[in-house]
N, C-alpha and C positions, 0 to 999 in steps of 0.2 A: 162467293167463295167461302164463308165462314161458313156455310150448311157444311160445306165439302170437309173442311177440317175437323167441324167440330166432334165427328166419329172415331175417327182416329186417335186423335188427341183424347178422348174419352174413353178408349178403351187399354190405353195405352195405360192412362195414371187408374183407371179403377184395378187393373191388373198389379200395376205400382202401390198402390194401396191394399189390396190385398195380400202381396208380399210382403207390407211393412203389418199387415194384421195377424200374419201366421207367425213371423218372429214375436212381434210383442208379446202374441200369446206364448212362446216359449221363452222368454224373458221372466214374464211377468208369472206364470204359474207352475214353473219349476222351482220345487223345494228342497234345499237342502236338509240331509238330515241331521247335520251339524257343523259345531265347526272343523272339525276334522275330514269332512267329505268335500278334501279339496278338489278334486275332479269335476264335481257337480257346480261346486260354485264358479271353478275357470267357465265350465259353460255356459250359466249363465252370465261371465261377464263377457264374453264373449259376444251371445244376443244381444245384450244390451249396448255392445260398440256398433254392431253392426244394426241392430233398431238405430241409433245416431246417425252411422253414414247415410243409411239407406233413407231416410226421414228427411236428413238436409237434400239425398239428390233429388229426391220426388219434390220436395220444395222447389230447386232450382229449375225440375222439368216441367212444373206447374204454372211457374212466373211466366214462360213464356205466351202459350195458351190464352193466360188470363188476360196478359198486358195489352194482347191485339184482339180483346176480346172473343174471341175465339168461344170461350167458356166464360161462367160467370163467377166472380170471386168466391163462392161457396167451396169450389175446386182445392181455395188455399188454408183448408180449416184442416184436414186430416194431415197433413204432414208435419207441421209443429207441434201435433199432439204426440204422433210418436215421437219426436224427435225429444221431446219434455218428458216421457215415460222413460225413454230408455236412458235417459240421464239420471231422472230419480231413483232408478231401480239401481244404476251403477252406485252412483252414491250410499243409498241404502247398505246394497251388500257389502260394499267398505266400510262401511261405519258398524252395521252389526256385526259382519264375518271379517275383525282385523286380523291383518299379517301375524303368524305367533311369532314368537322367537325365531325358530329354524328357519321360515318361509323368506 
């Protein structure tokens, strides 16, 4: 039964992974061009919440797969990576791009 699974479940999380690769990259290589270019920055913090969500569900849709071995634990390396990026890069754009006054 694990041959049977292990397809599906494989294309399920690379497609899942690939969706958490095309956010990152719009996370990670959208630049503002200042700090007055609030619309750019809401976007990118935007990506960068949803790189989080989408990172911890792929995490959560991978534990299962892996646990009834299904797949091999290598499966649980790309989802806390995003999920680590899209935090840092939040962080980031808060620490460099603060709230002014007005905002």
């Amino acid at each position: 039964m694990t041959g049977l699974l292990r397809g599906p479940w494989g294309v399920i999380l690379v497609l899942a992974n690939l969706l958490n690769a095309y956010i990152a990259y719009g996370a990670l290589m959208i630049r503002p061009q200042g700090a007055w270019d609030e619309s750019t920055l809401t976007g990118i913090e935007l990506a960068s919440g949803l790189l989080i969500v989408s990172g911890a569900l792929t995490g959560l849709l991978t534990v299962f797969p892996v646990s009834r071995r299904t797949l091999s634990r290598w499966w649980l390396a790309p989802p806390p990576v995003f999920l680590v990026a899209g935090l840092v890069r939040l962080q980031y754009i808060g620490y460099v791009y603060p709230m002014g006054p007005g905002g």
